[in-house]
N, C-alpha and C positions, 0 to 999 in steps of 0.2 A: 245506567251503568253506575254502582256503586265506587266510591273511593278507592278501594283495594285493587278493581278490577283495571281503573282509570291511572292508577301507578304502575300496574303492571306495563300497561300498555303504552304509557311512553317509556318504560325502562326499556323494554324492547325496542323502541324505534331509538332509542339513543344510542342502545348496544349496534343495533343494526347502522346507523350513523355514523357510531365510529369505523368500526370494522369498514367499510365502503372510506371512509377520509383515511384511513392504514392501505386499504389495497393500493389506494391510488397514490397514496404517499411514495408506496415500496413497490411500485409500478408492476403491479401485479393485477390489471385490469381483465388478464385473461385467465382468470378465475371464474369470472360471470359465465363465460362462453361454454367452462370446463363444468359447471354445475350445472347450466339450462339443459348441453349436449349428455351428460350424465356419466356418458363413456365413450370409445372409440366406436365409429360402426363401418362395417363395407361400403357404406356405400355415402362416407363422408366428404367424395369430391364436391358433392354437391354444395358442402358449406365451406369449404377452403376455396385458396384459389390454387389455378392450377397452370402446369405448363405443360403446352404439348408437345408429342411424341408423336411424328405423323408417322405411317406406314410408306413403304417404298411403291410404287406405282408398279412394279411386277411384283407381286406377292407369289411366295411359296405355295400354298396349302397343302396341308398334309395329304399325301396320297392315302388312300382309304385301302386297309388289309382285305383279304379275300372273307375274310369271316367277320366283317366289319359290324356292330351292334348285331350279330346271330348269337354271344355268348350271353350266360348267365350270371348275372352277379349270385353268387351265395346268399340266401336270405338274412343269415346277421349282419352282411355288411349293408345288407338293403335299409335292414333296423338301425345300424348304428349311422344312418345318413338320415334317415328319419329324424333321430332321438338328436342328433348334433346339428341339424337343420341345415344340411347340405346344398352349396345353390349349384356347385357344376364337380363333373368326376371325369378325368378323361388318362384312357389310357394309347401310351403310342407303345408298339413294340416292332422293333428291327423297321424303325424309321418312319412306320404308318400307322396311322391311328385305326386303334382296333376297337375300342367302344367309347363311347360320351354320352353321359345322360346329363339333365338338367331339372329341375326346381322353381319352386316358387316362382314363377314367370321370369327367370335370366335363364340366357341365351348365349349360343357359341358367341355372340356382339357383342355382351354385357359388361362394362366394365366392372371391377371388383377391387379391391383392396388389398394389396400386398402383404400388409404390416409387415412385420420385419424379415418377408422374404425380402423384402430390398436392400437387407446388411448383404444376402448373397450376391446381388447384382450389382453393389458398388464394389466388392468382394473381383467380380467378371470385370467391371470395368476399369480397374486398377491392372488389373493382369492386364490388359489392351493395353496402358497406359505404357505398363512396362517393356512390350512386346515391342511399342513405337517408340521406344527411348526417351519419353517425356519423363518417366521415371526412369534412375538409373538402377536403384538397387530397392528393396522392399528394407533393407536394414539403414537405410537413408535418414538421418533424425527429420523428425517432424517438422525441425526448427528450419531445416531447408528450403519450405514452402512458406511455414506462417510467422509474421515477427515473433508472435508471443508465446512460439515455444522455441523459444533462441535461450533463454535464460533460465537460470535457477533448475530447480529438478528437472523443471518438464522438458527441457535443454537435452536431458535422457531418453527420451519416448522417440522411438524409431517405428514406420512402417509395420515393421512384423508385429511390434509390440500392438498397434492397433487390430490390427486382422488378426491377434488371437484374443484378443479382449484380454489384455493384460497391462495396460497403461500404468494402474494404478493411480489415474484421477478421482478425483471425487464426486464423481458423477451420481446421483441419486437416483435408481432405476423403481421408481415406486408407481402403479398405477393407481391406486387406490387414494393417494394425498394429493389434493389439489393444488399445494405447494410447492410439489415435488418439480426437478428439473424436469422430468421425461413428461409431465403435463404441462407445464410450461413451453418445451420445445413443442407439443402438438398441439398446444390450442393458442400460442403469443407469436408475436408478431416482428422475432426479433433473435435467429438462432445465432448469429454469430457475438450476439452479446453476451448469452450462453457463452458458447465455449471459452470466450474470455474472462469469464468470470473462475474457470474451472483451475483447480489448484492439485499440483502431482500429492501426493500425500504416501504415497507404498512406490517402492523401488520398482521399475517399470520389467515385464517380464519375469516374474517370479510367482503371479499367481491368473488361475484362469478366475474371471469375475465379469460376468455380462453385464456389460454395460453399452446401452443406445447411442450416449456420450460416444464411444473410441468409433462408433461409424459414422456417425455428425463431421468429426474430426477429419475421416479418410475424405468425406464426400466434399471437406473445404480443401483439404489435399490437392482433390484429382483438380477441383476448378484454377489452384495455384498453377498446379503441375500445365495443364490444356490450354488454360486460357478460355474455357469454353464453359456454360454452365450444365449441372449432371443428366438435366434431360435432355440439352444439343448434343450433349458428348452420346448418351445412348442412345439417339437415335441415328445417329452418322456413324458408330460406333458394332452397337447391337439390332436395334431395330431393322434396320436397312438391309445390312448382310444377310441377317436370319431369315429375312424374307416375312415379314411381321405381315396378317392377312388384318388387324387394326388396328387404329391409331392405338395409343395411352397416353396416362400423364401421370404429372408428379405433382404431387401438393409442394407447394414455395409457401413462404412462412408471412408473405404480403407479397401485391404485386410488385413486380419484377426481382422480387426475392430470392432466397437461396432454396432450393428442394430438401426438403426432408429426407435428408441419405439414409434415416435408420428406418424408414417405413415410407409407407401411401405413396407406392407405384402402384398404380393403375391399370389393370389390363385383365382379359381374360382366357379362360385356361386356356384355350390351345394355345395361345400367343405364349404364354408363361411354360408352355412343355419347352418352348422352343431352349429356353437356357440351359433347363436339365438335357435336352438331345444336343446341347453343344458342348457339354463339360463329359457325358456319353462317351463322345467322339475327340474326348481329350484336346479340345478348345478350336479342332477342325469342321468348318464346314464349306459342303461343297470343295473341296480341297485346298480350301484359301484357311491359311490358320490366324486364325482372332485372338487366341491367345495361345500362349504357348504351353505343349503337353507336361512340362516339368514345373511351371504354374499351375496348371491344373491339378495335378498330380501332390504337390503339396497343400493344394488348398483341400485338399480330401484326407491329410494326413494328421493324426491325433498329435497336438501340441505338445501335450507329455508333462504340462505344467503339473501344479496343484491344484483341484478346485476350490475356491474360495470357500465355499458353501457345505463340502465333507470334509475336507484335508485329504480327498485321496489322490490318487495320480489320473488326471482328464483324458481318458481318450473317445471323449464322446463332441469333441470339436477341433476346426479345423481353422481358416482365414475364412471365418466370419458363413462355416455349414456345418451343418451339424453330422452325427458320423454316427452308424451300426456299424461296428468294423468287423463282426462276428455275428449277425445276427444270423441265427440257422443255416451255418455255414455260408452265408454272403453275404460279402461287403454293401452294403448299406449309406449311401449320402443322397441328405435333404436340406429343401432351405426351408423354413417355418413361420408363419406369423401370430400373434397373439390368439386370433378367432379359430385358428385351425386351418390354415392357407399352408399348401404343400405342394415342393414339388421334388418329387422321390425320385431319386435315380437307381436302377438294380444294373448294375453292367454284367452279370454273368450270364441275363435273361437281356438283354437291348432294350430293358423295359425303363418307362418313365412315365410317373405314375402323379395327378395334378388335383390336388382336390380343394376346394372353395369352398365355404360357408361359415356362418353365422356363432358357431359356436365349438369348443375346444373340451377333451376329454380327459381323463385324470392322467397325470402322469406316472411311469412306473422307469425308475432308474434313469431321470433324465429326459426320458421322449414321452410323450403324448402315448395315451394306448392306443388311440385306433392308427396311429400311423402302423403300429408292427399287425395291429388289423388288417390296415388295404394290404400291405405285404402279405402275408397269409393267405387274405382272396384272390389278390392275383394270381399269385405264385401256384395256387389250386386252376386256375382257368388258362393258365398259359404254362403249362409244363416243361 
């Protein structure tokens, strides 16, 4: 090893020395964790921990339609599950499942990965919250549940303001920076340090801007609000009534932890139709109502804000779903996760429509393409 080669080389190990005595300095150890795992995957319960969600000992199962898997998917939608690496698709229409395919060796059992279809399921379990009076109002300040939004700006932040992602914290929603709060909330070991470190900075309710951050917030909420932590509350809450045929879980941020309200619930598609066939039926199931239809009914309704990111007026979200409120003359609401986790509701067809996998397609105006895809297949197979 020449001279030059041998300065290089402990320059590097000193650079790399410091940087390693800074992370730990700025306690940012789970940086390691966030560069070994590279990115998010479905099937990350296996290196978190997790809390469970058991199933109720009389489970529902979807009663099977008369034309149950006899239909045809359309060949490009068969392409674009291909090309997007699809693990499950399942469609229920007028309350029975009328086709389910699967992939890559997962199965109707398989657990899978939410990602942030679980802003819509803390989104459902706040409406419950409200329905049993533990919450009184959605326009409730924040500061009612947690000391540290008693004071100063964030003294302003109400309810609503969270469920339309309009807080105006300073929440950093960046996947790509290892730095970043929303990597730090998924791979550290310590979300409610987060939130307290989070500072109001924009007048709360004046602009729409996604941020993980204001449903981190709702899910320390509901725990204030219950007393209960977010996967007892969902499974006493949603699991149980829905009649869930398997368990789930929810990644917590270390043992006995807080759950990750903005993402990684656990579960697989048919279990995950079950929310979209309960917001369907306008928060009624089996005639018992879980939440209430004027809840529901606003949670599908465009906020009207500004969006942060065009300056136009949003009416492509709702309390924490996303909305088509026109798409080809029907109303259109879904919950989404980063991979391309869906679960579509069409109420003029009773359809609800669950699809899972691995990876996410361009966006046009907001939404994913292939979501107004499966729309278009189905809508061609169930008339």
């Amino acid at each position: 090893m020449n001279r030059k080669t041998k300065r290089f080389g402990l320059g590097a190990i000193l650079v790399l020395g410091l940087a390693a005595a800074w992370l730990h300095m700025a306690d940012k150890n789970y940086v390691y964790k966030a560069l070994y795992h590279n990115f998010a995957d479905i099937d990350d319960h296996l290196i978190f921990h997790q809390r469970k969600i058991e199933a109720p000992e009389s489970a529902q199962p979807w009663p099977l339609a008369s034309e149950y898997n006899n239909l045809r998917l359309p060949t490009d939608l068969q392409r674009l599950h291909q090309d997007l690496e699809s693990i499950a698709f399942v469609v229920i229409h007028q309350d029975s499942l009328l086709y389910e395919q699967y992939w890559d060796g997962y199965s109707e059992e398989s657990l899978s990965n939410s990602f942030s279809m679980a802003k819509s399921i803390v989104s459902v379990l706040l409406g419950v919250a409200l329905q049993e009076g533990a919450i009184q109002s959605i326009d409730q300040p924040v500061g009612d549940f947690l000391p540290e939004f008693k004071e100063g700006r964030k003294a302003n932040i109400t309810l609503r303001h969270l469920l339309w992602m309009s807080s105006g914290l300073n929440w950093d929603e960046s996947y790509s920076n290892p730095l970043s709060m929303t990597t730090e909330a998924y791979y550290g070991s310590n979300l409610k340090k987060i939130i307290k470190r989070l500072e109001a900075v924009e007048e709360p309710g004046q602009k729409f801007e996604y941020k993980s951050g204001d449903t981190q917030v709702l899910g320390f909420v509901l725990e204030a609000a219950t007393g209960k932590n977010l996967a007892d509350y969902a499974e006493e809450k949603l699991w149980r009534p829905l009649g869930a045929e398997r368990k789930a879980e929810w990644s917590i941020d270390r043992p006995r932890g807080s759950e990750k309200a903005y993402c990684c619930f656990f579960s697989n598609a048919r279990d995950f139709a079950r929310i979209g066939q309960l917001y369907l039926q306008q928060g009624v199931w089996q005639g018992d109502t879980l939440v209430s239809p004027e809840y529901v009914q606003a949670s599908i309704t465009p906020n009207g804000l500004t969006d942060a990111l065009t300056n136009e007026t949003s009416d492509h979200y709702g309390y924490q779903w996303w909305l088509l409120p026109d798409y080809k003359k029907q109303y259109v609401f879904y919950a989404r996760g980063i991979l391309g986790q869906y679960i579509i509701v069409i109420p003029e067809k009773e359809l609800v429509i669950v699809r899972l996998g691995k990876k996410r397609g361009e966006r046009i105006n907001n939404h994913p393409s292939e979501v107004m895809a499966m729309i278009d297949a189905v809508n061609k197979i169930v008339p």
